[in-house]
C-alpha positions in Angstrom: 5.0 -26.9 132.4 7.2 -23.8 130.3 6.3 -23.9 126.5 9.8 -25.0 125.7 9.1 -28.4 128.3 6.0 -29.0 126.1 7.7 -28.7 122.5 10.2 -31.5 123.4 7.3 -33.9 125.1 5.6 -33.1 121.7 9.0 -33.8 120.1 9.7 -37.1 121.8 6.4 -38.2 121.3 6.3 -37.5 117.8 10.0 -39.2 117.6 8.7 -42.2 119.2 5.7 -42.8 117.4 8.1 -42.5 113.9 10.2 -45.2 115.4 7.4 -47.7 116.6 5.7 -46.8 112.8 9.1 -47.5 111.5 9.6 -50.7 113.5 6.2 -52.2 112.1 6.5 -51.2 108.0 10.1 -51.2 107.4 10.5 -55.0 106.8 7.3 -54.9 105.0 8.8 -52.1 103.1 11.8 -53.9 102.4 10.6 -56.2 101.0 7.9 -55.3 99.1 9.5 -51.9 97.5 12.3 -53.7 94.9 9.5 -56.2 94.1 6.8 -53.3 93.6 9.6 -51.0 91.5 10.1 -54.3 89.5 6.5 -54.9 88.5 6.3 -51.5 87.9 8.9 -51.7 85.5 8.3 -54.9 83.7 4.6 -54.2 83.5 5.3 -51.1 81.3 7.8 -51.3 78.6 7.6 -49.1 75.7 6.1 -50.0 72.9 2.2 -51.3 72.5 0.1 -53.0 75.4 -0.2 -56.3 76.1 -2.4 -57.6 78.6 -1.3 -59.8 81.4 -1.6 -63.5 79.8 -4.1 -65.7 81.6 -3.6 -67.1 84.8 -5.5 -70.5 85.9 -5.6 -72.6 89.1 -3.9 -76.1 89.8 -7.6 -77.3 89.3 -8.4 -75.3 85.9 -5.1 -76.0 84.2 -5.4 -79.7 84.7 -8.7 -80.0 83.6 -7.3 -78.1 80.1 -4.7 -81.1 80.5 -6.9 -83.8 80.8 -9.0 -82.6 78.0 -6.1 -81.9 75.4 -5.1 -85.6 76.6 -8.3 -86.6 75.8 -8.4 -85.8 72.1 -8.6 -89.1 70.5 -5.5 -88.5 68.0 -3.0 -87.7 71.2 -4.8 -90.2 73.4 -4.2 -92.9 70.5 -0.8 -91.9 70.4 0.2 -92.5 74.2 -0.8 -92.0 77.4 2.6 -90.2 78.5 1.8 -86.5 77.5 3.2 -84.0 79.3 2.4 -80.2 79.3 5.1 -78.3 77.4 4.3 -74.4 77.3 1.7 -72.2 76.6 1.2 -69.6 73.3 -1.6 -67.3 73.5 -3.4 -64.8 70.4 -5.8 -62.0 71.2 -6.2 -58.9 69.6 -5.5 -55.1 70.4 -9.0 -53.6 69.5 -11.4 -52.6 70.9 -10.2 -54.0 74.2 -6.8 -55.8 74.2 -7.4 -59.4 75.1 -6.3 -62.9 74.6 -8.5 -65.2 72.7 -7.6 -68.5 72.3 -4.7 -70.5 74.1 -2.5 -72.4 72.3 -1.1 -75.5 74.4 1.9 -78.0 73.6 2.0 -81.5 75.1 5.0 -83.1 75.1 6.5 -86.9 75.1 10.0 -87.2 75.9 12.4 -89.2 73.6 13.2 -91.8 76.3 9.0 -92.4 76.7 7.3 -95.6 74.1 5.3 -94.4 71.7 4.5 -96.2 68.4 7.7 -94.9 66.8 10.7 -93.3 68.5 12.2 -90.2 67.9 15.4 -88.6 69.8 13.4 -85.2 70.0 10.5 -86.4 71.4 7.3 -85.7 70.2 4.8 -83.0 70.1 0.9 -82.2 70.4 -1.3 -78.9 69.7 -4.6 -78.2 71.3 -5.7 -74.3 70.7 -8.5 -73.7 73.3 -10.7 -70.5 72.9 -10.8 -69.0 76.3 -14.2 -67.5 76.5 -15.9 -71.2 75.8 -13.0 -73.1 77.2 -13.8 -75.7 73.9 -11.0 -77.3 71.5 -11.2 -75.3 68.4 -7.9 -77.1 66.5 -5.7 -80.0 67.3 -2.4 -81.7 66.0 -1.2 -84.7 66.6 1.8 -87.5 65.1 0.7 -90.2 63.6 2.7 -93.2 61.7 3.0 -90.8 58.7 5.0 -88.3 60.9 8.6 -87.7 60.3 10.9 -87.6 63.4 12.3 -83.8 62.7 9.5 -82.6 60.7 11.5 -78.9 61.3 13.2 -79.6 57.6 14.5 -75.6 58.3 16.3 -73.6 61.7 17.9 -70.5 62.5 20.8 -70.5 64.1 22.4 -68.1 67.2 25.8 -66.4 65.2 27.9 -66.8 67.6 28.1 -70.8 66.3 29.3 -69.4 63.2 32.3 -68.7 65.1 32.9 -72.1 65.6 35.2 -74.6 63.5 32.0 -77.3 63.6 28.0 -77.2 63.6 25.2 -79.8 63.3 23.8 -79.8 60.1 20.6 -82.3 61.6 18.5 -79.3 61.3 19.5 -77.6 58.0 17.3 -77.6 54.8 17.3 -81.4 53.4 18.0 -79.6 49.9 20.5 -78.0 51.7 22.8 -80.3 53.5 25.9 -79.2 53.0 25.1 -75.6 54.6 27.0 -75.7 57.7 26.5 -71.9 58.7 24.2 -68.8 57.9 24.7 -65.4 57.0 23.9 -61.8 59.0 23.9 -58.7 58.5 22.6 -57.4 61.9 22.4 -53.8 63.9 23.8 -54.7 66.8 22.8 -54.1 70.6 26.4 -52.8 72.0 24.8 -52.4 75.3 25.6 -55.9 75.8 29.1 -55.3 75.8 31.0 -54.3 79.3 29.7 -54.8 82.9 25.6 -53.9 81.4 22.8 -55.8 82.5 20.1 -56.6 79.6 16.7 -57.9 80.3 15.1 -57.7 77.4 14.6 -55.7 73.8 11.9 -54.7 71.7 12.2 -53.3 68.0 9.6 -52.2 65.5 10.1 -54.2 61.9 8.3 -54.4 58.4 7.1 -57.0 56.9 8.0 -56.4 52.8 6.7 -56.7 49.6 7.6 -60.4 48.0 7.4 -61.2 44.2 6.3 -64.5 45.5 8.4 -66.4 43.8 10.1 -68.9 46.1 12.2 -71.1 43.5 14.9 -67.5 43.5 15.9 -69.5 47.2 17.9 -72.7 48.5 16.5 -71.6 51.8 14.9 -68.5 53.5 15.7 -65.2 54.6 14.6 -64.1 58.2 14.2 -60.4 59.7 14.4 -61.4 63.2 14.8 -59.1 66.7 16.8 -61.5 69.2 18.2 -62.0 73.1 20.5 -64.9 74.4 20.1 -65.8 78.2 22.8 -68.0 78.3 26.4 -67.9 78.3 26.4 -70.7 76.2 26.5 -70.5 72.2 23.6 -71.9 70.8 21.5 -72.2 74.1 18.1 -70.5 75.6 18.2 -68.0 72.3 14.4 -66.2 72.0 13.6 -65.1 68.6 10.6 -63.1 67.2 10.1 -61.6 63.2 9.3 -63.0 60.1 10.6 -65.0 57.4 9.8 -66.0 54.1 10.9 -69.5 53.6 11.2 -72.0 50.3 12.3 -74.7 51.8 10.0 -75.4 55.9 7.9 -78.3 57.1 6.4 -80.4 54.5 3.8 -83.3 56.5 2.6 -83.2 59.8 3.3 -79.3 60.3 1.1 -78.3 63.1 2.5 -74.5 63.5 6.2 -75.2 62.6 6.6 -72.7 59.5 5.8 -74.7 56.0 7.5 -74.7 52.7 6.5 -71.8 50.3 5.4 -69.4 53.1 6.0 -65.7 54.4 4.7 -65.6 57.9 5.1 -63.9 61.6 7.2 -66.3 63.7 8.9 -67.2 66.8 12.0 -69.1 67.8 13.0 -70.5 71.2 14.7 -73.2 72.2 15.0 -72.7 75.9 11.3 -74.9 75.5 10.9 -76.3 72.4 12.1 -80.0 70.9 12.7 -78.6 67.8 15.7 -76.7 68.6 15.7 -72.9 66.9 12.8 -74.4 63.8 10.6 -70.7 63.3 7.0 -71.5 64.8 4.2 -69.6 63.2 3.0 -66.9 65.2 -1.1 -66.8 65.6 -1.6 -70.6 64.4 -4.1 -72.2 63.8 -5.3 -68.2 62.2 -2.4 -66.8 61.2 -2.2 -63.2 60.2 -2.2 -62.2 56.6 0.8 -60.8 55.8 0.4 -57.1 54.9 3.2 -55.4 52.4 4.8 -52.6 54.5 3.1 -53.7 57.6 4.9 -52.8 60.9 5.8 -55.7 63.2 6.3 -55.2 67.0 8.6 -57.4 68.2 9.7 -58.4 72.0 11.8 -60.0 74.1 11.2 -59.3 78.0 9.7 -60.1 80.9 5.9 -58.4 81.4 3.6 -59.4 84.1 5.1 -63.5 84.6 7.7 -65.7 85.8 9.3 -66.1 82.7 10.8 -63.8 79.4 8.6 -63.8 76.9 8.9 -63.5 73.2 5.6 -61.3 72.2 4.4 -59.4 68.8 1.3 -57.2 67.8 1.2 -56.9 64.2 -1.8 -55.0 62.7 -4.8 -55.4 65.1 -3.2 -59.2 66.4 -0.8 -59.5 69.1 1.0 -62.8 69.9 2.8 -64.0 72.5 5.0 -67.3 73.4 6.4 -68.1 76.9 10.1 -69.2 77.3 11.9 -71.4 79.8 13.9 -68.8 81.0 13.3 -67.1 84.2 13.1 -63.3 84.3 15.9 -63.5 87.4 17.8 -64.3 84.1 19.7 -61.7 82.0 21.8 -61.5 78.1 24.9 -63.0 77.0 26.6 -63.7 73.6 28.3 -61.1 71.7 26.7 -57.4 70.0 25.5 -59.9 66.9 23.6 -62.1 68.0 21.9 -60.1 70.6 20.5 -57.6 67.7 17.9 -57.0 64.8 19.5 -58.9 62.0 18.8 -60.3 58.8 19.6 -63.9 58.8 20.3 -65.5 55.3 19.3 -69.0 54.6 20.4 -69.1 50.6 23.7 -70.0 49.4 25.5 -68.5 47.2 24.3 -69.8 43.8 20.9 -68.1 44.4 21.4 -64.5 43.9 18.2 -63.6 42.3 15.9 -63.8 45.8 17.4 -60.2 47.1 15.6 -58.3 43.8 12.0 -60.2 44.7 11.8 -57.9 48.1 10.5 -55.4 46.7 10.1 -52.8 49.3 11.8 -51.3 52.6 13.5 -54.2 54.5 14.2 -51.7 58.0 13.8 -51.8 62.0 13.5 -48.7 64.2 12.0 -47.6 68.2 14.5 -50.0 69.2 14.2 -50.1 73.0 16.0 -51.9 75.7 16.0 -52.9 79.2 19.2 -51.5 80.9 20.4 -51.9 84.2 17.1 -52.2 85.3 15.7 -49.3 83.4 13.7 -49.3 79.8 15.2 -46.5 77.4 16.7 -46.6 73.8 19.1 -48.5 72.8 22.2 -46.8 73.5 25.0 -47.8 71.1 24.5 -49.7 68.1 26.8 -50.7 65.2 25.8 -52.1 61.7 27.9 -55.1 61.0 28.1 -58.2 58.7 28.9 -62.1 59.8 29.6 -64.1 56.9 29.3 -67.5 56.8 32.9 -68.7 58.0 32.6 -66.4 60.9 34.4 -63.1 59.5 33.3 -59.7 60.6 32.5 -56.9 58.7 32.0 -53.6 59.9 30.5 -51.1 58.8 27.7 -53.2 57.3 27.9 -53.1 53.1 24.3 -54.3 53.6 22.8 -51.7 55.4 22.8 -47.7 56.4 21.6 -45.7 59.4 21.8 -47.0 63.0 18.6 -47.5 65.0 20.4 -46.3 67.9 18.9 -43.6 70.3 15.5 -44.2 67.7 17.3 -43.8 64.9 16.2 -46.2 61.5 18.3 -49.1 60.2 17.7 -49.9 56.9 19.3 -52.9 54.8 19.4 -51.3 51.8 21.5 -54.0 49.4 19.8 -57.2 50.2 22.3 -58.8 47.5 25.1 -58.2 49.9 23.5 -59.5 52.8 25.9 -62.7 53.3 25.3 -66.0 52.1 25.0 -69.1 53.6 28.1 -72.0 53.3 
């Protein structure tokens, strides 16, 4: 055999053995590489660590079921409870971990129970995960109000309509048909882009405390939409300090007279976009200056998240929406904004913030890939739906990790 007959057996074998190798990984590869880059990717946004929330078996989560059905207040109140979602708190030090789960039962409005209700009604149960025991419970009882919400944000893009519910405005406040914004908006969104999520680092500010200066509340919120649809499957997470909120019954809807972290979502929730307190039945002491991590994405689950870490806590809530899903609505309400509860006779509120009201790191998921936000404007949405740009509320862009900062709280727009 001449060396040159020897090379090409060596060759050929070497070919061959590629292409049986080839035949036997490539579908495996297929398929498992885009799912692998996609973990890889949603496991590791910027911004702090959370851990992977808890996972339990058919067996374990029913038996959390069975015993959150048990409790004698939601038993008494019917024996048609079905599991809602799931919240969960931990904390980031010294190992990040989730501590107690926070599970909502829910009856449907079309289900008896000793009074009816056309948003159904709702249960608590906060288990602490390392004993698996009930540490806090809510449940309706006669005394109960139907919408015990009393207060709601509301997706901007509504303010663009000629008519909007007022069921789930401030009682004081009936006549309010529409919020006010001043936001820095996520551009991105516009043109053929695919969002998947955002994350933005706010500060909560110092407040005089004195409540009566509002009709409402005033909200520093980061936000997504995941539906074409106005209104619809709109994830929230910030804070707000509210006058008017839940009076009776509260459970961890935000209550009158409070500044807390919270959450909105009402791709899950009966209670349409009412803020939820963040860390119930504990939650976090609000810290003057304190920075707030907020986010919207998809990290290690089925479904987009709304998550924050705010000192040593972090926080997270589970949506409805699957993470196959993606953004929609216009630069506004897919933003940081501040939203303004308080109409126009209450102009003394703005001077009780006494510190920086600002947002900046804001990062987004693009076209598959987490990076900076890209393009950003600074824009105001008054209350009968007029734009105005640039922003007489604000200055700087967060942007490619700039700061935006809203400077003149005053001329933050009012509600109508």
């Amino acid at each position: 055999m001449t060396k040159l007959t020897e090379k090409r057996n060596i060759f050929y074998a070497t070919i061959t053995a590629i292409v049986i190798v080839a035949a036997i990984i490539t579908p495996a590869e297929t398929y498992f590489a885009p799912h692998l880059a996609q973990a890889a990717s949603e496991q590791n946004p910027p911004g702090p660590y959370f851990p992977p929330t808890p996972e339990f078996t058919s067996s374990e989560m029913d038996k959390f079921v069975a015993n959150a059905k048990n409790v004698p207040g939601i038993k008494a109140w019917s024996d048609k409870w079905q599991l809602g979602y799931l919240d969960f708190n931990g904390v980031s030090t010294p190992t990040p971990q989730w501590n107690q789960m926070i599970m909502h039962l829910h009856i449907p409005s079309d289900t008896s129970a000793p009074k009816a209700c056309d948003i159904g009604w709702e249960s608590i149960v906060v288990f602490d995960l390392a004993t698996k025991s009930i540490v806090k419970t809510y449940a309706p009882d006669n005394s109960t109000p139907c919408h015990r919400e009393s207060i709601s944000f509301s997706d901007p893009d509504l303010s663009k309509d000629s008519v909007e519910s007022n069921a789930f405005l401030p009682i004081a406040s009936a006549t309010v048909a529409h919020n006010g914004y001043s936001s820095a908006t996520q551009d991105d969104i516009l043109g053929p882009n695919i969002l998947q999520g955002t994350i933005a680092n706010i500060y909560t500010p110092t407040f005089s405390g004195t409540y009566t200066h509002m009709s409402g509340f005033v909200a520093q919120l980061v936000n997504a939409r995941f539906s074409p649809t106005a209104g619809q499957d709109y994830a929230q997470g910030g804070w707000i300090i509210a006058h008017y909120g839940c009076s009776t019954s509260c459970g961890d809807l935000v209550q009158a007279n409070s500044k807390v972290i919270t959450w909105a979502d009402n791709s899950v929730t009966p209670f349409t976009l009412a803020p939820h307190v963040f860390g119930y039945p504990s939650p976090p002491a609000w810290t003057n200056g304190q920075v707030e991590t907020s986010e919207v994405l998809c990290s290690g689950s089925s479904n987009y998240k709304i998550q924050a870490s705010y000192g040593s806590n972090l926080y997270v809530h589970t949506t409805g929406v699957p993470c196959t899903g993606q953004q929609y609505g216009s630069e506004i309400t897919n933003s940081v904004y501040v939203e303004n509860n308080n109409t126009m006779t209450f102009t003394s509120w703005p001077s009780d913030i006494t510190s920086a009201v600002k947002a900046d790191s804001a990062n987004e998921k693009l076209n598959g890939v987490w990076n900076q936000w890209q393009t950003s404007s600074d824009k105001d949405l008054t209350c009968g739906g007029s734009v105005v740009s640039p922003s007489t509320a604000m200055t700087g862009n967060i942007k490619l990790g700039g700061t935006a900062t809203w400077g003149t709280l005053s001329n933050v727009p009012y509600a109508c």
